[in-house]
C-alpha positions in Angstrom: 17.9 18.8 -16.1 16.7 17.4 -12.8 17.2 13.6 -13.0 16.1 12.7 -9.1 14.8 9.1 -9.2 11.7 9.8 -6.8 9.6 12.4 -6.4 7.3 11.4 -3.4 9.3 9.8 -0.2 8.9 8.9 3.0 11.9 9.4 5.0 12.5 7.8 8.1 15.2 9.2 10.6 16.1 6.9 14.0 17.7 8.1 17.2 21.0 7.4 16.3 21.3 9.5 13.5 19.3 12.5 15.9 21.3 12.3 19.1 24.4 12.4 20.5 26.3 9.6 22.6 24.9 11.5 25.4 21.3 11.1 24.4 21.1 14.7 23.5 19.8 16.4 20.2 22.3 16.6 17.5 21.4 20.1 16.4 24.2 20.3 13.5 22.9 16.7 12.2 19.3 17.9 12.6 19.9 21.1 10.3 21.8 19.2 8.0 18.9 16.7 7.2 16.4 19.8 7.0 18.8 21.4 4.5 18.8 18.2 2.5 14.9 17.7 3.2 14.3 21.5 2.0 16.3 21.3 -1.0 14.3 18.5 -2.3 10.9 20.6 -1.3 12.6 23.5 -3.8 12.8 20.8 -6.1 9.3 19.6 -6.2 10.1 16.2 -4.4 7.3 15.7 -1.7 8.9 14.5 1.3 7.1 13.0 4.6 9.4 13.0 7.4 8.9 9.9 10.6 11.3 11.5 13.5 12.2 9.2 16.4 14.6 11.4 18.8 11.4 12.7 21.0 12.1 10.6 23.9 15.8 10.7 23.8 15.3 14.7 23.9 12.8 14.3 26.7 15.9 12.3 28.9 18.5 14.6 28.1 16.6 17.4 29.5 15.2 15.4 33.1 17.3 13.9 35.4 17.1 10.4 35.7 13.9 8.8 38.2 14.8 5.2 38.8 11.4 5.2 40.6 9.4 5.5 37.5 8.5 2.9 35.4 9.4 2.1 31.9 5.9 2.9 30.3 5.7 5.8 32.9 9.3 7.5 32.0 8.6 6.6 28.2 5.4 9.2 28.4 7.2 11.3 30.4 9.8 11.8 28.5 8.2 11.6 25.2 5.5 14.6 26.6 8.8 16.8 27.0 11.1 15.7 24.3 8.3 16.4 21.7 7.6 19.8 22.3 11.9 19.9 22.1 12.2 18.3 19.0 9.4 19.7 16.7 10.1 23.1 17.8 13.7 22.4 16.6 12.3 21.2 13.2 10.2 24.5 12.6 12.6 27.0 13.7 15.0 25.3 11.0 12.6 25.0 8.4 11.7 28.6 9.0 14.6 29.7 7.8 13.9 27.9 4.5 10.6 29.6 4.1 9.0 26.3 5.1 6.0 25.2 6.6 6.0 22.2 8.2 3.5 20.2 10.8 3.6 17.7 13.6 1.7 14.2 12.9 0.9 12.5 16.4 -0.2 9.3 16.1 -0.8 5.7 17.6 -1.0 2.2 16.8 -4.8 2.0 17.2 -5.1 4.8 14.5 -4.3 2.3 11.7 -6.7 -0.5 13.1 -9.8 1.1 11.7 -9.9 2.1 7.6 -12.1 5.2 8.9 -8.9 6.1 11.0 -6.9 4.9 8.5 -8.0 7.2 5.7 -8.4 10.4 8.0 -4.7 10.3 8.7 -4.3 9.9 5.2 -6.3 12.8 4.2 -4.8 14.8 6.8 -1.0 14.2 5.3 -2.6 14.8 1.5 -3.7 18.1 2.3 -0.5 19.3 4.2 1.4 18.1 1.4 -0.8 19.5 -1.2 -0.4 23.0 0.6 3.2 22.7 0.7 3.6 22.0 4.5 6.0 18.8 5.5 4.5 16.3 7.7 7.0 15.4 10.8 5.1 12.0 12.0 5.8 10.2 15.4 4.4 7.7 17.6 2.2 9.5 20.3 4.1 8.1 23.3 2.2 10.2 25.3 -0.8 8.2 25.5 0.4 4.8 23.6 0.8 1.9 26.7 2.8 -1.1 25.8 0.6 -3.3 24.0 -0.7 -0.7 21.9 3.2 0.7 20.6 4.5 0.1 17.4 7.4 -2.3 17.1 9.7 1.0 16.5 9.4 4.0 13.9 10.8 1.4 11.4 7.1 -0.3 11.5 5.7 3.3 11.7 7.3 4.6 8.5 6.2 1.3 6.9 2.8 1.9 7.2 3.3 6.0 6.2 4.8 5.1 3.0 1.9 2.7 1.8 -0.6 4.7 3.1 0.6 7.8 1.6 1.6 5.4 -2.2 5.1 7.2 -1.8 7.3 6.0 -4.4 10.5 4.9 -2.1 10.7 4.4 2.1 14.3 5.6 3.2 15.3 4.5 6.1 18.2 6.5 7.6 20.4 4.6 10.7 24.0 5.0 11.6 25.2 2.5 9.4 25.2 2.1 5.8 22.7 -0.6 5.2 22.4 -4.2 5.4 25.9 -6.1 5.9 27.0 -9.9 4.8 28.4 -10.2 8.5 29.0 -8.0 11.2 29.0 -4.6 10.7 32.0 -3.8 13.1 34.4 -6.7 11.2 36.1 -4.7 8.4 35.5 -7.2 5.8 32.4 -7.2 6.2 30.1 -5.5 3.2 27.1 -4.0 2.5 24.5 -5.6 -0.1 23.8 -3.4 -2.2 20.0 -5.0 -3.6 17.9 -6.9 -2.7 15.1 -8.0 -4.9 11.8 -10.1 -4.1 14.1 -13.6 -4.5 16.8 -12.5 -2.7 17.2 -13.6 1.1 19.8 -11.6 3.4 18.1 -13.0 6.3 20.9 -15.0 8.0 22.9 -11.9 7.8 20.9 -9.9 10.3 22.1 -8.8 13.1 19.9 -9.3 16.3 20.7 -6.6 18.4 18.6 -3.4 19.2 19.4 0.5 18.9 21.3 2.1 21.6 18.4 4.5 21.9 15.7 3.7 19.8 13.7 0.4 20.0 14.6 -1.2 17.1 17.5 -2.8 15.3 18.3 -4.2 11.6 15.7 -7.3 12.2 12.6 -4.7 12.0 14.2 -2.9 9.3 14.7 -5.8 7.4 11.0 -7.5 7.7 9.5 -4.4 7.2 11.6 -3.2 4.1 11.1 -6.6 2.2 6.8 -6.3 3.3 7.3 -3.0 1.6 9.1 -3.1 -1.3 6.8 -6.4 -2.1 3.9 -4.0 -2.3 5.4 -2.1 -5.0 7.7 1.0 -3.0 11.2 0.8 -3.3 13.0 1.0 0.0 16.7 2.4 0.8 18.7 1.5 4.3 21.3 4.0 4.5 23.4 6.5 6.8 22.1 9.1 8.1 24.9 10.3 9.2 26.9 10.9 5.5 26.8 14.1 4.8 24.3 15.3 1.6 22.8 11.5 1.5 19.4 12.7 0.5 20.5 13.9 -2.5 23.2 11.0 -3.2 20.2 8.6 -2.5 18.0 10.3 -5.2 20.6 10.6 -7.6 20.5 8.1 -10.2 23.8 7.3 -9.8 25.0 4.8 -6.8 28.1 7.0 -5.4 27.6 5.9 -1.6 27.3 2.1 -0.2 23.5 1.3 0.8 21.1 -1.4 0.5 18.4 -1.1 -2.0 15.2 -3.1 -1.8 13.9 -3.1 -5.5 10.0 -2.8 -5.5 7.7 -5.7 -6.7 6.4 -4.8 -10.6 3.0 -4.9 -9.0 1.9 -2.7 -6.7 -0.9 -3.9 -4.0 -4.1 -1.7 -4.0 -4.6 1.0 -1.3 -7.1 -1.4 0.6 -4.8 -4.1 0.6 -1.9 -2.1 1.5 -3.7 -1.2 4.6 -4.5 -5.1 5.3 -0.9 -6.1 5.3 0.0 -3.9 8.0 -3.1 -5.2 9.7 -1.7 -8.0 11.5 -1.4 -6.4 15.1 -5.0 -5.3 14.8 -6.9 -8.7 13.9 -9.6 -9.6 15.8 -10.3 -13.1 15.0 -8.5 -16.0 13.0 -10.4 -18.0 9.9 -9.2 -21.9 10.0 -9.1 -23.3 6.8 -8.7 -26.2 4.8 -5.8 -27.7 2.7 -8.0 -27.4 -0.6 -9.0 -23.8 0.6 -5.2 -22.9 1.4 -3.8 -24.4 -1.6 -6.4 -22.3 -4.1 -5.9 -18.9 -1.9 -1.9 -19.9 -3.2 -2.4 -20.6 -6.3 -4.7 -18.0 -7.9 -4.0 -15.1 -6.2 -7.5 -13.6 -7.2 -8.9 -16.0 -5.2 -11.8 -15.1 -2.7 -12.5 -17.4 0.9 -15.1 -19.2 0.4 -17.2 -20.7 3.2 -17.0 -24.1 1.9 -12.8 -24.4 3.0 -13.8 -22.9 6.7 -13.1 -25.9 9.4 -13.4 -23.4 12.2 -13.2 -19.8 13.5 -11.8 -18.0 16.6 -12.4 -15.0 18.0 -15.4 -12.4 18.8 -15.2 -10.0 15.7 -17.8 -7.6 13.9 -18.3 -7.6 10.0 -15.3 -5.6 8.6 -13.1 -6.4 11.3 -9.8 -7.7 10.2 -9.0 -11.4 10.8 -6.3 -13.8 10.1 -6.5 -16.7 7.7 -5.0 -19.7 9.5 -4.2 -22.9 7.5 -4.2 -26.7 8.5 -0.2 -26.4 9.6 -1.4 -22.9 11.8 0.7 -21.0 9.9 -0.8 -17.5 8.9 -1.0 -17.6 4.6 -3.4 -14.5 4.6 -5.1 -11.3 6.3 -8.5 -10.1 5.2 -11.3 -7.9 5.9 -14.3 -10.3 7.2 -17.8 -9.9 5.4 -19.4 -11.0 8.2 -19.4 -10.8 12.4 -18.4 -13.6 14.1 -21.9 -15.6 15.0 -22.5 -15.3 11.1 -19.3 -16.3 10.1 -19.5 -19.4 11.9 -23.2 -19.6 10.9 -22.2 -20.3 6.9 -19.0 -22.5 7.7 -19.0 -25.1 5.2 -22.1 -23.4 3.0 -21.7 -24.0 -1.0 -24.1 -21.1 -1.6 -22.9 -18.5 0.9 -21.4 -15.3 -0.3 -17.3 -15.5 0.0 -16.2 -15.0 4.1 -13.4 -12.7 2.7 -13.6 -11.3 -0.9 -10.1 -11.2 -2.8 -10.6 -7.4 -3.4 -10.1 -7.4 0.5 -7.9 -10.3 0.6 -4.1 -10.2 1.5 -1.9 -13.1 1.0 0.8 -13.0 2.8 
C-alpha cells in the first residue's frame, strides 16, 4: 500500500547540494535526486523541481574575468551554466523514460496576475502531460533590482501558485538548528507550527554559492506554511531523502513547518508574494487598522484612508500602511491613484481594496 504523505510537491534544490567545493556540477548527487524525483513520478506524486546550480555551472566552465562586473558575470555565467545544467537533467531523466522541461522565469513575471496565471497554466499542462517542470530564475536578462531574493523566494511563490501540498527545501544541512549548526550540541527543531518562533536561532550568514542562507528560508517557509502548504528544510545531500521525507514515518532529522488549517485563496496567495511588486502604499487610520485586525473579512474602506503614495493604476498592487508605518496588509487597489485619492475619507464610496483581494499580513 503506498502511504506517501504528499502527492503534489514542489522541491527546491540549492547550490550546495548541486556542486562541488570547486563550484562544479555534482553529477553523482544530480542523478541521485533525479532517481529519487523519478521514483516518485512512477508513483503518481507530481513533483515541480526549482534548480539553482546554473551559475555555479556557468563558472566552473569560464575562467575567471575580474574585469566584469557582478550583474555582467552573473548573466554570463548563468547564459552558459543553463544550457549545462538542464541538459544534465534531461539526459538523466531520459533514462527513466521521462519527459521533463525548462521553466525560465523572472521576478517581473509574478508582478502582473495575467503573468501570473500564464506561468501557471504553462506548469498545469506540463504536469498534466506527465513532463517535470525544472524552474529557475532567468539570470540572463534579470538586473539587480528585478532578482529574487534567492531560489528560496522563488520556490515560495511556485508552491502557492501551483496549490502543491508541501515546499521542500533541500540545503546541505538538516534543517533549522537551536544554535550553530557547526557546535555538536547543537539540534535540529524538528516543527514548527504557526505559534512557534525559531527566529533568534537563525543563523545570518549566506550560501557559499548561492545567494541565500537560513534567514530567507526561514521567512519564506513560515509565509508559506501560514497559507496552508506544509514546508520541509532538509539535506539534500542524505541519500534517498525524497522518499524518507514523504514517508510517514520521521526516520531522518529535519525541520517541519506544519501548514495553517486554512488555506489562503489562489488570489490571495498571489498577493502575499506581492510585496516587491507594489506600486503605491494606502495610509490608514487606527480605527481602519484595528477592524482590518480584527475581522479578517474585513474590506478597506475609504472612510479609514488619511493618505496615499504612489502613482498606481486600478489593479495594481499597493501596500496598506498603518498610523505606526508598519505594513499590516497588501491588496489589489479598485481604483488608480487620482481616484483613490479622490474618495479618501468618502462614507458612500465603494471599498478601496475589497477583502476578497485583501492580504493581511
Amino acid at each position: 500500500m503506498n502511504t506517501l504523505r504528499y502527492r503534489r510537491i514542489a522541491v527546491k534544490i540549492g547550490s550546495n547540494v548541486l556542486t562541488r567545493p570547486d563550484g562544479t556540477l555534482d553529477i553523482t548527487r544530480m542523478s541521485a535526486i533525479v532517481d529519487q524525483v523519478a521514483s516518485l513520478h512512477h508513483q503518481g506524486v507530481q513533483v515541480i523541481m526549482i534548480s539553482s546550480g546554473a551559475v555555479a555551472s556557468g563558472r566552473s566552465e569560464l575562467s575567471e574575468n575580474k574585469r566584469l562586473d557582478a550583474v555582467s558575470a552573473r548573466q554570463l555565467y548563468s547564459a552558459v551554466g543553463q544550457a549545462k545544467l538542464i541538459n544534465r537533467y534531461y539526459e538523466l531523466f531520459r533514462e527513466h523514460r521521462i519527459a521533463c522541461g525548462q521553466v525560465l522565469t523572472t521576478k517581473e513575471n509574478f508582478s502582473t496576475r495575467r503573468h501570473y496565471l500564464n506561468q501557471k497554466h504553462c506548469m498545469e499542462v506540463m504536469l498534466a502531460n506527465n513532463v517535470i517542470p525544472i524552474v529557475n530564475e532567468n539570470d540572463t536578462v534579470s538586473v539587480t533590482e528585478l532578482m529574487f531574493t534567492d531560489n528560496d523566494e522563488l520556490s515560495g511563490l511556485i508552491a502557492t501558485m501551483m496549490d502543491m501540498q508541501a515546499l521542500v527545501i533541500l540545503s546541505n544541512i538538516d534543517g533549522v538548528y537551536d544554535g550553530d549548526p557547526k557546535n555538536p550540541e547543537s539540534k535540529v527543531i524538528t516543527d514548527i507550527t504557526y505559534d512557534t518562533d525559531a527566529s533568534e536561532f537563525i543563523q545570518q550568514g549566506k550560501s557559499s554559492l548561492g545567494r541565500g542562507g537560513m534567514t530567507t528560508k526561514y521567512r519564506i517557509a513560515r509565509k508559506v506554511a501560514n497559507e496552508g502548504i506544509a514546508v520541509i528544510i532538509a539535506n539534500g545531500k542524505r541519500d534517498n531523502i525524497l522518499q524518507d521525507l514523504l514517508s510517514p514515518e520521521r526516520s531522518i532529522p529535519y525541520t517541519l513547518f506544519h501548514p495553517a488549517a486554512q488555506t489562503t485563496s489562489g488570489v490571495k496567495k498571489w498577493i502575499a508574494h506581492s510585496e516587491g511588486f507594489a506600486k503605491g502604499e494606502v495610509h490608514i487610520n487606527q480605527g481602519a487598522a484595528d477592524a482590518l485586525l480584527s475581522a479578517r473579512g474585513a474590506s478597506l474602506l475609504a472612510i479609514g484612508v488619511t493618505h496615499i503614495d504612489g502613482d498606481f493604476e486600478k489593479d495594481d498592487i499597493v501596500k496598506v500602511i498603518d498610523p505606526e508605518k508598519n505594513i499590516i496588509a497588501l491588496g489589489r487597489i479598485a481604483y488608480d491613484a487620482n481616484d483613490a485619492r479622490a474618495v479618501i475619507g468618502d462614507r458612500g464610496a465603494r471599498p478601496i481594496i475589497h477583502s476578497d483581494y485583501l492580504y493581511i499580513d
